[in-house]
C-alpha positions in Angstrom: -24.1 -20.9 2.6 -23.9 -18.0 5.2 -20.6 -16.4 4.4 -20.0 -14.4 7.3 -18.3 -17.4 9.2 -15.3 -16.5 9.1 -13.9 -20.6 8.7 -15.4 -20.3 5.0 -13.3 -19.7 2.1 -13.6 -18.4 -1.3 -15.5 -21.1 -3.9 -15.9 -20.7 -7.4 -19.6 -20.1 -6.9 -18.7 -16.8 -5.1 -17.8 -15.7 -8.9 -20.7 -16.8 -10.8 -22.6 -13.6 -11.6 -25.0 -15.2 -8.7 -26.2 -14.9 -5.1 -23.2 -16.1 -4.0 -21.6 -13.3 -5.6 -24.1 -10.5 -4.9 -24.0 -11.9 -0.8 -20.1 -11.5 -1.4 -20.0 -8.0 -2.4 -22.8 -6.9 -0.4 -22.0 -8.7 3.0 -18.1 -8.7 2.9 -16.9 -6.3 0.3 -19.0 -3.2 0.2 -19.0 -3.1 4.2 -15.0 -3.5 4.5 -14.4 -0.6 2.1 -16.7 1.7 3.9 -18.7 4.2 2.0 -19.9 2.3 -0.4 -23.4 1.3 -0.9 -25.0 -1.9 -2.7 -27.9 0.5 -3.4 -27.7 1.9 -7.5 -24.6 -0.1 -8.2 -23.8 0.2 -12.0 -21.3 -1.3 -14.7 -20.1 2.6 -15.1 -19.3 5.7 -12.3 -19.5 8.8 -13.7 -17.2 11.0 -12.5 -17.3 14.4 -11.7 -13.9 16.1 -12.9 -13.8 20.3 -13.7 -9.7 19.5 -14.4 -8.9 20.6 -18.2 -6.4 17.4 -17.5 -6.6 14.2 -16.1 -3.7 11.8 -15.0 -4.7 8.4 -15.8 -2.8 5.2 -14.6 -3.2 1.7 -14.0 -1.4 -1.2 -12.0 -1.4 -4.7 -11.0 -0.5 -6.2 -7.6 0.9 -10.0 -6.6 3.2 -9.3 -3.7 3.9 -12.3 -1.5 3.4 -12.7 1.4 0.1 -10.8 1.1 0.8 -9.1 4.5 4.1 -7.8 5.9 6.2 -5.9 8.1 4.6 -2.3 7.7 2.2 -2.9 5.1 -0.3 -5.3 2.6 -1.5 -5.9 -0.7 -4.4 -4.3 0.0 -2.8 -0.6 1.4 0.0 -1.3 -1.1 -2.4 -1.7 -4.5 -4.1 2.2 -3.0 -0.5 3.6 -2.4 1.1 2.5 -5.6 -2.1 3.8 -7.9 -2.3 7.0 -6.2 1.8 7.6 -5.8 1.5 6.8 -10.2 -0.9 9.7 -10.4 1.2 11.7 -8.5 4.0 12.1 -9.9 2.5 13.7 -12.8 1.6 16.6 -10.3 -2.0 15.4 -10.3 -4.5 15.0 -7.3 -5.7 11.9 -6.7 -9.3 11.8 -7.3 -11.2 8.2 -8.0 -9.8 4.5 -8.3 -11.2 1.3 -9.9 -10.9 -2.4 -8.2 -10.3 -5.1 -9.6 -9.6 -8.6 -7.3 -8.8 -12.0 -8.8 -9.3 -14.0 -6.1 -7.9 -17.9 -5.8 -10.5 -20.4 -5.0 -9.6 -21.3 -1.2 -8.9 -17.8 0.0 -10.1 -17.1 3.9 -13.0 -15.0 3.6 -11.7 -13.3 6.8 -8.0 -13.3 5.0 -10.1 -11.2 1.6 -12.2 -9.0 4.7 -8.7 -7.9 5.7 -7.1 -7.2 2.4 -10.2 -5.5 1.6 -10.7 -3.4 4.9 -7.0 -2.3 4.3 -7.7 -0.6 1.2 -10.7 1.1 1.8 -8.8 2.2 5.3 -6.0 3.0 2.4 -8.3 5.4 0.0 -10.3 7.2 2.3 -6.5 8.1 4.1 -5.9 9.4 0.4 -9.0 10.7 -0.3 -9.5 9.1 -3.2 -13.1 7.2 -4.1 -13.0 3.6 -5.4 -15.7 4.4 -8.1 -15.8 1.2 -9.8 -15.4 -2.4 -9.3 -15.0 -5.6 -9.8 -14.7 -9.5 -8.6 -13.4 -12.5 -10.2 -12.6 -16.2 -8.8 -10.5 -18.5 -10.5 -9.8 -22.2 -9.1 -6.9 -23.3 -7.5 -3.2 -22.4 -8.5 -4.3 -19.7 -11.4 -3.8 -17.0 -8.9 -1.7 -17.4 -5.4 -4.4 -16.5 -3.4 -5.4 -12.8 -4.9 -4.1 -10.6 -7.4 -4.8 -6.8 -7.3 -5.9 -4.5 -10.7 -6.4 -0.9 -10.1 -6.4 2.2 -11.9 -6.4 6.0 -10.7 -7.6 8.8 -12.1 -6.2 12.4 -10.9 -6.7 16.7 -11.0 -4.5 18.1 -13.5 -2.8 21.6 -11.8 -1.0 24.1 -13.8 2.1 21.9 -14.2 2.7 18.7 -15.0 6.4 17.0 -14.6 7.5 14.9 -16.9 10.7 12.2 -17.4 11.1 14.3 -20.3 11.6 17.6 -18.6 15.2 16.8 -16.8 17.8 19.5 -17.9 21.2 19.5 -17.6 22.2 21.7 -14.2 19.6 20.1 -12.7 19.6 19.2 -9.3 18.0 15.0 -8.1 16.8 14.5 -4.7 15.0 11.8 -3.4 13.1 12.1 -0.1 14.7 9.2 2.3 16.5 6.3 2.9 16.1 3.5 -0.1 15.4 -0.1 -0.4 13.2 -0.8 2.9 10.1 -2.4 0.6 12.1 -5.0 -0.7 14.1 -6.1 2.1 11.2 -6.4 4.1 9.0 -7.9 1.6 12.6 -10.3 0.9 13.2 -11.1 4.9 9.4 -11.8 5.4 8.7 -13.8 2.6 11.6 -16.7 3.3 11.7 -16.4 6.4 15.5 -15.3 6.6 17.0 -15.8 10.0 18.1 -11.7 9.8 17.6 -9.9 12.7 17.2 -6.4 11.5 13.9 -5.4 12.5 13.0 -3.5 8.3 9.9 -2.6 7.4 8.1 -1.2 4.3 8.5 2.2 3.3 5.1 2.0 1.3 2.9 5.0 1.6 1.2 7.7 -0.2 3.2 10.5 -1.7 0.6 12.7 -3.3 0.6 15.2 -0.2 4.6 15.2 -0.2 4.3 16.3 -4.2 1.7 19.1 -4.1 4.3 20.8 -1.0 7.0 20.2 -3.2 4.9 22.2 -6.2 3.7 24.9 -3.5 7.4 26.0 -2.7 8.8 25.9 -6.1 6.2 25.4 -9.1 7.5 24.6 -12.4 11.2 24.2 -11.2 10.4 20.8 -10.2 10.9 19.2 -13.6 10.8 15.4 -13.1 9.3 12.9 -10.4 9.3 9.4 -10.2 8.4 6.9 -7.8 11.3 4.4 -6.9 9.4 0.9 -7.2 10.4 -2.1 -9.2 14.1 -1.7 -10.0 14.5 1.1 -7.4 17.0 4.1 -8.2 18.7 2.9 -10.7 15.9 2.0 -13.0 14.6 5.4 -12.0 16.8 7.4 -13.1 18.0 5.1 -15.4 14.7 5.9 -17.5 15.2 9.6 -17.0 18.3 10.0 -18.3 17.3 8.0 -21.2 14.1 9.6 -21.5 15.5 13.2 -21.7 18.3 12.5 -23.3 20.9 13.8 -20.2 23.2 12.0 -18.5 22.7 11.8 -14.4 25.8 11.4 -12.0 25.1 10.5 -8.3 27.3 10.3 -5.1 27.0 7.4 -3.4 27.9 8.7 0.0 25.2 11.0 0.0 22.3 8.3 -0.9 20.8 7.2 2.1 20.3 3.4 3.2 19.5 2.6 6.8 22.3 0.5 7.6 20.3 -2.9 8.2 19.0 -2.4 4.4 22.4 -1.9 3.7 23.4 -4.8 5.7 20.6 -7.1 4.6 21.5 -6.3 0.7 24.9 -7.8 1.6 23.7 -10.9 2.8 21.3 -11.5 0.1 23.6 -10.4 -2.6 21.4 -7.1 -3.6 22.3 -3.3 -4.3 20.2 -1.3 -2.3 20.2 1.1 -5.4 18.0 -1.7 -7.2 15.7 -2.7 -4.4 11.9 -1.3 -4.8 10.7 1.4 -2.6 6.8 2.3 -2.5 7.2 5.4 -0.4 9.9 6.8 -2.2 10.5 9.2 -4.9 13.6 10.8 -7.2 13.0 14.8 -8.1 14.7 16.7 -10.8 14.7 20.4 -10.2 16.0 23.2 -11.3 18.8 24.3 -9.6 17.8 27.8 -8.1 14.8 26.1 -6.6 16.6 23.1 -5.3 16.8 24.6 -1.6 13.4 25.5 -1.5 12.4 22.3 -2.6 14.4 20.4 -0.1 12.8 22.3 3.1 9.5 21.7 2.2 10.2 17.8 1.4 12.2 18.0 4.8 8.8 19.3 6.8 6.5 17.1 5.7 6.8 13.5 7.5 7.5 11.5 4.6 10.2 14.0 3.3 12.1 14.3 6.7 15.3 12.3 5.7 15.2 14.1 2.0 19.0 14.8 0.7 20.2 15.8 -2.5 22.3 12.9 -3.9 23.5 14.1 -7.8 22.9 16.3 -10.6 22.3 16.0 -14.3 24.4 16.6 -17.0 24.6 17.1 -20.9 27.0 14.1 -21.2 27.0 11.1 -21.4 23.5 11.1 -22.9 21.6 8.5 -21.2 24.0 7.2 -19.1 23.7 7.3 -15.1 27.4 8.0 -13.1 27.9 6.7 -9.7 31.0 8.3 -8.1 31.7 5.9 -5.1 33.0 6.2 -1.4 37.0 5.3 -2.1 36.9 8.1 -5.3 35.9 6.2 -8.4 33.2 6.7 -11.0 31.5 3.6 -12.1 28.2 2.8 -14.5 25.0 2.2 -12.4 23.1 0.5 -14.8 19.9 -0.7 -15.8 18.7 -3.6 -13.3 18.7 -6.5 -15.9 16.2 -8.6 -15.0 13.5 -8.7 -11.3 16.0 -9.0 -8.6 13.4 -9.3 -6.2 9.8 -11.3 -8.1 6.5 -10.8 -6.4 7.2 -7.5 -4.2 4.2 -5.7 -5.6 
């Protein structure tokens, strides 16, 4: 069957371990990622790494739909692996592949997905070094599911959910929630005008300024996905053993996220960001910090919104708009299923 028409869908021949496969990788796959070569391909890379340390992480992506305002599965699953990696103060380096692909996908629906993330990692940087392609029949997979992992530099410091002191200061480097709610308005169709899109991008860049102005003062990083701020810094506090208070007036939400949250019923506080990140630093460095999140284009809306304190251990304060202090807890369940 010539598969370049693109009419033709995935079968469950395309993942025997047969021609179908091999014209599958070597026709579609190989050609949308770019770089790659069907020439030497082996069931190991080796990798070349002088680091001391390496960052290792690994993720899974099911986000319906599979393509949405500002983004895709396939630029998501690079940004998400590399933005893990990152916020241990690592430089991306190499990522592996894995698609589980639903008997029935459009093979120019896969091209796509699959020309997105190789447009995705050499934008990073980063090397897909290793591979892999399985296809299961219909309804074991909602068209495709995504399994990466990344694999990053070491420098000479490394921050950690551990690291949070109390004194610290917590920024985060823009406006919160725009994943979900465009992922949310997109995927039901929602008759909500605001025009939101994702937020998802790489945030290795953004780190390595942040490390340039200030070093070791920057303590903690995390990126804001599933369960957004509050299960960020949720798991900081609890991880460090600090308490975290934040002011709400200084968080920022673009006022149709904020709107949008209303109508579905959603904190923006709990709604998944893939472009966004919370940073504990140490006070004295907190200005520096800021400026150089503020000059680089993902970090332009960056704003300190709390500090941390020794009490109440584990335990994040929200101080609100009309001058109350309430408990911004840990989300409870997935508020928002299949948004990455």
């Amino acid at each position: 069957m010539d598969i370049s028409d693109s009419s033709q869908t995935v079968t469950l021949g395309h993942g025997s371990g047969g021609a179908m496969m091999q014209q599958l990788i070597t026709e579609q796959l190989l050609p949308a990622l770019g770089g790659q070569s069907a020439e030497g391909l082996e069931d190991a890379a080796i990798l070349d790494i002088p680091a001391a340390s390496i960052a290792f992480s690994t993720d899974s992506f099911t986000v319906q739909p599979l393509f949405f305002p500002g983004g895709d599965i396939g630029s998501l699953a690079v940004h998400g692996t590399v933005n893990d990696v990152a916020m241990r103060g690592a430089r991306p380096r190499y990522l592996s592949l894995g698609l589980i692909i639903e008997e029935g996908l459009p093979l120019d629906t896969l091209r796509r997905i699959v020309e997105s993330i190789g447009q995705a990692a050499r934008d990073c940087d980063v090397i897909i070094a290793s591979g892999d392609t399985k296809v299961v029949g219909r309804g074991a997979a909602d068209s495709i599911f995504i399994n990466t992992a990344g694999i990053g530099e070491c420098g000479d410091h490394t921050p950690s959910v551990t690291a949070a002191r109390p004194g610290d200061t917590v920024l985060v480097n823009g406006t919160l929630g725009d994943h979900g709610v465009a992922v949310m308005i997109a995927r039901e169709d929602l008759q909500i005008s605001a025009a939101v899109e994702s937020d998802t991008a790489p945030l290795h860049t953004l780190v390595a300024a942040m490390l340039e102005a200030s070093g070791e003062a920057v303590h903690t990083l995390r990126d804001l996905t599933r369960g957004g701020l509050a299960a960020g810094v949720n798991e900081i506090a609890s991880a460090a053993g600090v308490g975290i208070t934040l002011e709400a007036v200084a968080i920022p939400v673009r006022p149709e996220v904020g709107g949008a949250c209303e109508i579905l019923g959603l904190s923006p506080y709990a709604v998944a960001n893939e472009g966004k990140l919370v940073a504990i630093v140490a006070p004295e460095a907190a200005e520096a910090v800021l400026a150089a999140m503020r000059a680089h284009p993902l970090g332009q809306d960056a704003c300190v919104i709390g500090e941390v304190s020794a009490e109440p251990v584990a335990t994040v304060r929200l101080h609100t708009p009309i001058g109350t202090t309430r408990i911004l807890e840990l989300p409870a369940g997935e508020l928002l299923p299949r948004i990455c």
